[in-house]
TORNU-430740 format. One record per residue (C-alpha): residue number from 0; x, y, z; residue in one letter. Coordinates in Angstrom, 3 decimals. Layout:
<recs>
+-----+----------+----------+----------+------+
: pos :       c1 :       c2 :       c3 : code :
+-----+----------+----------+----------+------+
: NUM :        X :        Y :        Z :    A :
...
+-----+----------+----------+----------+------+
</recs>
This chain:
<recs>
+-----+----------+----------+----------+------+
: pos :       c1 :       c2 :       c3 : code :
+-----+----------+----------+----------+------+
:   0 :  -39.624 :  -27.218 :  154.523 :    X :
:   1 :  -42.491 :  -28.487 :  152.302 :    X :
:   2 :  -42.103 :  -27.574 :  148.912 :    X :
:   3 :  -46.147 :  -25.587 :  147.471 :    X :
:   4 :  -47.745 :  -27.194 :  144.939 :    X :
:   5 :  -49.819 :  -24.938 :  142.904 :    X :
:   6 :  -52.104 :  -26.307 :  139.692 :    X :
:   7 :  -55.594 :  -25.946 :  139.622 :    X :
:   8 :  -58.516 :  -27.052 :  141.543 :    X :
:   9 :  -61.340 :  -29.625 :  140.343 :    X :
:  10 :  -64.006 :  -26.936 :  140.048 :    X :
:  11 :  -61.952 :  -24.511 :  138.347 :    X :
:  12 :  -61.062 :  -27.322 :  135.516 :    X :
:  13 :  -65.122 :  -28.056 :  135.111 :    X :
:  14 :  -65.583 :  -23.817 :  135.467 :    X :
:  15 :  -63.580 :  -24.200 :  132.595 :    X :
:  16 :  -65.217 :  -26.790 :  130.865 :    X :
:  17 :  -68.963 :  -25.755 :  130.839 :    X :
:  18 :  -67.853 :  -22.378 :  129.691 :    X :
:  19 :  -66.145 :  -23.637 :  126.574 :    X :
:  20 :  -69.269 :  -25.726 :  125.978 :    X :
:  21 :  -71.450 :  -23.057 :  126.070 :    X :
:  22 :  -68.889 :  -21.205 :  123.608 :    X :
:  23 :  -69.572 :  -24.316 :  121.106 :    X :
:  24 :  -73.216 :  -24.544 :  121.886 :    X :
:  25 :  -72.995 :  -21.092 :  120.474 :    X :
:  26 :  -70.735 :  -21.456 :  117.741 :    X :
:  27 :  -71.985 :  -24.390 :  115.783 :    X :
:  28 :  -74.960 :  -23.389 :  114.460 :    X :
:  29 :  -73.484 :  -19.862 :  113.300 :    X :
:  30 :  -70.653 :  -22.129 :  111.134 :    X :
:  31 :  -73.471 :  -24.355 :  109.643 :    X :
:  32 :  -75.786 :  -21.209 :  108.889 :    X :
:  33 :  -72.147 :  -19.565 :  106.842 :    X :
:  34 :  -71.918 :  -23.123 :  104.653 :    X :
:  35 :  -75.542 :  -22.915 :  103.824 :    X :
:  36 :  -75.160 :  -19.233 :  103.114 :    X :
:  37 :  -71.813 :  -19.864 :  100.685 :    X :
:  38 :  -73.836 :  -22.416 :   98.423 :    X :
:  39 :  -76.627 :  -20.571 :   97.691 :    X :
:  40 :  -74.333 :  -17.576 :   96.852 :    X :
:  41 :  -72.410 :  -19.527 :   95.255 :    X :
:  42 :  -75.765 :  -20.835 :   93.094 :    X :
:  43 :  -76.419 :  -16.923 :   93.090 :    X :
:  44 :  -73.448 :  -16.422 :   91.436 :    X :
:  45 :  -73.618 :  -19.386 :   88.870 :    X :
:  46 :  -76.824 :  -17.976 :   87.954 :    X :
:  47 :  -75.760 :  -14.915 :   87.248 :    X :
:  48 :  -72.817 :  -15.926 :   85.222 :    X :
:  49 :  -74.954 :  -17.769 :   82.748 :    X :
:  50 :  -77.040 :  -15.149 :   82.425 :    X :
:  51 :  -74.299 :  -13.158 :   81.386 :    X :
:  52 :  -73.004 :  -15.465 :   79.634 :    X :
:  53 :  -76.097 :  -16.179 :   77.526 :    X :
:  54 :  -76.782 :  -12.355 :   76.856 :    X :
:  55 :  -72.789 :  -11.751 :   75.461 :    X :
:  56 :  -73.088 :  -14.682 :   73.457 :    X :
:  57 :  -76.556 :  -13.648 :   71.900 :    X :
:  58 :  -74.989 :  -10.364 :   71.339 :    X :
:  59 :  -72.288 :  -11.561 :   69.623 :    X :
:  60 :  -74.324 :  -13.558 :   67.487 :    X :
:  61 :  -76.181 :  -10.647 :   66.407 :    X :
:  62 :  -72.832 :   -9.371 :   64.719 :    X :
:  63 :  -72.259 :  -12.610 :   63.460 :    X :
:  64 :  -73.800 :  -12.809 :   60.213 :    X :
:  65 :  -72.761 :  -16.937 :   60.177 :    X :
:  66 :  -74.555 :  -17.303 :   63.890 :    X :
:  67 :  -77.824 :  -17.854 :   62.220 :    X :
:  68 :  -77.018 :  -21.350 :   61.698 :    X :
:  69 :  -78.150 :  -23.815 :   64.137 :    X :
:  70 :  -74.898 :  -25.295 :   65.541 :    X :
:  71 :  -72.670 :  -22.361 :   65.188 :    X :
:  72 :  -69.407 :  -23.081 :   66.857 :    X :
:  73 :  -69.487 :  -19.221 :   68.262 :    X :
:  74 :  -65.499 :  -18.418 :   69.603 :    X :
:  75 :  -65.573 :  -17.068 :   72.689 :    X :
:  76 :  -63.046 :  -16.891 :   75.569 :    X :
:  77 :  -60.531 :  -19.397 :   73.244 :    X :
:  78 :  -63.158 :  -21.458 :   73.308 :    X :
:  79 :  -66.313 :  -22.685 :   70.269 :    X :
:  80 :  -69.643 :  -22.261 :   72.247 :    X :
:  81 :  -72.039 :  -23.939 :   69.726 :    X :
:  82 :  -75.217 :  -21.792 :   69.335 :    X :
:  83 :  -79.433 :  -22.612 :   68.979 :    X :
:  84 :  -81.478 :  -19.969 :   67.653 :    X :
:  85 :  -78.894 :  -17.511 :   68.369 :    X :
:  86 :  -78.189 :  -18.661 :   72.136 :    X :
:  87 :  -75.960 :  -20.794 :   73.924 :    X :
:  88 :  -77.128 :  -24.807 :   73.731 :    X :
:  89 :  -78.034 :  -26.405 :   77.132 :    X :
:  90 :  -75.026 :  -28.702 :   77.269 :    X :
:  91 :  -71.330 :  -28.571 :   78.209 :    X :
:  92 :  -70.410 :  -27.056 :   74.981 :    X :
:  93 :  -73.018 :  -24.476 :   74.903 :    X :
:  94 :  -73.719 :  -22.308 :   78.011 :    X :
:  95 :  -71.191 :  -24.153 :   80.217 :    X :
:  96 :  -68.664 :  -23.086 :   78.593 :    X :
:  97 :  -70.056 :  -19.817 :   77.723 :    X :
:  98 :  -70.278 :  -19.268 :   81.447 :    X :
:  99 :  -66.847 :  -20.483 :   82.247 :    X :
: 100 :  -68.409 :  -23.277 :   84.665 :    X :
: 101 :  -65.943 :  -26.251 :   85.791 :    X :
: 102 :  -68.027 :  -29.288 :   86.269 :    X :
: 103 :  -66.444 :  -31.509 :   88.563 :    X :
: 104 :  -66.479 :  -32.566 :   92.357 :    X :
: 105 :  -63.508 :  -30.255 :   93.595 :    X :
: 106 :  -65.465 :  -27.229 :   92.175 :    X :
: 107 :  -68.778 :  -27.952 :   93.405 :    X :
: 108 :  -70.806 :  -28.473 :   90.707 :    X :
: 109 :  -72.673 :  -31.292 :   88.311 :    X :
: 110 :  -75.215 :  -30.984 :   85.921 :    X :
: 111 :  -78.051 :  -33.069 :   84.598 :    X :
: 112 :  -79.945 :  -33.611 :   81.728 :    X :
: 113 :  -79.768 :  -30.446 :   79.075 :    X :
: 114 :  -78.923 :  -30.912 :   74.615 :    X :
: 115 :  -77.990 :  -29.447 :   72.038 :    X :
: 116 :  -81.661 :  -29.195 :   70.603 :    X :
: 117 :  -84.177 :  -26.438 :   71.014 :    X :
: 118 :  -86.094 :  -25.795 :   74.135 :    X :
: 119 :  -83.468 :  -28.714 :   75.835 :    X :
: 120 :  -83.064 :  -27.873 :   79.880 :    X :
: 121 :  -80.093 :  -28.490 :   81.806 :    X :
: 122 :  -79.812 :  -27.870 :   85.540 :    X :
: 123 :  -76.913 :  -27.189 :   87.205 :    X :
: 124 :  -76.170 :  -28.396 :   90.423 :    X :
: 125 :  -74.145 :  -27.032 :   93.727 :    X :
: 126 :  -72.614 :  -29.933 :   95.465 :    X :
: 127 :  -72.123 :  -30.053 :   99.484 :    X :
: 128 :  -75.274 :  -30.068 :  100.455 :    X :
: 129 :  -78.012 :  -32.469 :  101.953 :    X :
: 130 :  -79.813 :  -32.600 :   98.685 :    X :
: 131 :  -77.605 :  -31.210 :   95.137 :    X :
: 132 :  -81.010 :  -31.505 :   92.888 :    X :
: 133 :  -82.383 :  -29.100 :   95.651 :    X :
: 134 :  -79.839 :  -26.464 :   95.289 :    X :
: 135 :  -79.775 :  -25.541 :   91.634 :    X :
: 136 :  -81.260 :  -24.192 :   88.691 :    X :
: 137 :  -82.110 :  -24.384 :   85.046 :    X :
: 138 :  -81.504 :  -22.826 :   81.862 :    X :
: 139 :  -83.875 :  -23.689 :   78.947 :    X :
: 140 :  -82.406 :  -22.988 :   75.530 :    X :
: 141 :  -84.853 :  -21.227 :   73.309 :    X :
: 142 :  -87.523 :  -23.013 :   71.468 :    X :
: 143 :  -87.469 :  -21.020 :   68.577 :    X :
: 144 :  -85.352 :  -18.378 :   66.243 :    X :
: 145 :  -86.449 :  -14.511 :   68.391 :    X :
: 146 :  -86.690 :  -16.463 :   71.456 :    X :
: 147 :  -84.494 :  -15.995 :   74.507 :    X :
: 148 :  -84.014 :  -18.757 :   76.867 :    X :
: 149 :  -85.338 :  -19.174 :   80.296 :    X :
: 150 :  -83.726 :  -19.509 :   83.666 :    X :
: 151 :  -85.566 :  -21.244 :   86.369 :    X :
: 152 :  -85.802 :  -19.456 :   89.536 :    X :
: 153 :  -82.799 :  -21.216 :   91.825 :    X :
: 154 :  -84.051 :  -23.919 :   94.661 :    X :
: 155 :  -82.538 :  -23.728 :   97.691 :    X :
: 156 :  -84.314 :  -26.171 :   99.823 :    X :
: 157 :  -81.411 :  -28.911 :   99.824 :    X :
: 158 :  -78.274 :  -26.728 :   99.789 :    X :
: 159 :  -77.994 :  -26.944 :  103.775 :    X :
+-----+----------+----------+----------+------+
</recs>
């Protein structure tokens, strides 16, 4: 007696085949679209955290009879935020680390340009995508005492 042999055919393997590519065909795009999504909520939510940050800091100040001074190492957090015109700076030591911000490769951001000096800018940058200077935003510290600073509106052309 002849032993059956059982397995599957040719046209069941490439059945197979063209259904899992059309699965992928599918798929793809939908996981690129959820990374391009995740940076720009995840510029959203830098955004919004130094806006926060800015506003608690200025509100501290205000209670703060030494804050006045240009320079003032304001404690917040365990850490001195140094102050302009009753604001965060735009630097590391100013509204970065008002806004608890890690700048470094494994966290996704960088940052360019910004000072300790009145009306300096610095932009912060979400790493990842095809463009970082096209995914960001800016905070301007004020330019003078009464002033409050201002935020560019976040790009999101490069962050796919």
């Amino acid at each position: 007696m002849k032993a059956k042999q059982t397995g599957f055919t040719l046209i069941e393997l490439i059945v197979v085949i063209v259904i899992l590519s059309i699965l992928a065909a599918i798929a793809l795009p939908r996981y690129a679209n959820l990374q391009l999504q995740a940076r720009i909520a995840k510029l959203n939510g830098a955004l919004g955290s130094v806006k926060g940050a800015a506003a608690l800091a200025h509100g501290a100040c205000l209670v703060t009879p030494a804050c006045i001074d240009t320079g003032f190492p304001l404690p917040m957090e365990g850490l001195n935020v140094t102050t302009i015109n009753r604001y965060p700076t735009a630097n590391a030591a100013g509204i970065i680390a008002a806004a608890g911000l890690t700048i470094s490769a494994t966290e996704g951001f960088n940052t360019t340009g910004g000072g300790a000096g009145a009306g300096a800018i610095i932009t912060v940058e979400v790493l990842g995508g095809t463009t970082p200077a096209n995914c960001s935003f800016t905070y301007q510290a004020p330019t003078a005492a009464g002033n409050a600073p201002v935020y560019g509106a976040p790009v999101t052309s490069g962050c796919n």
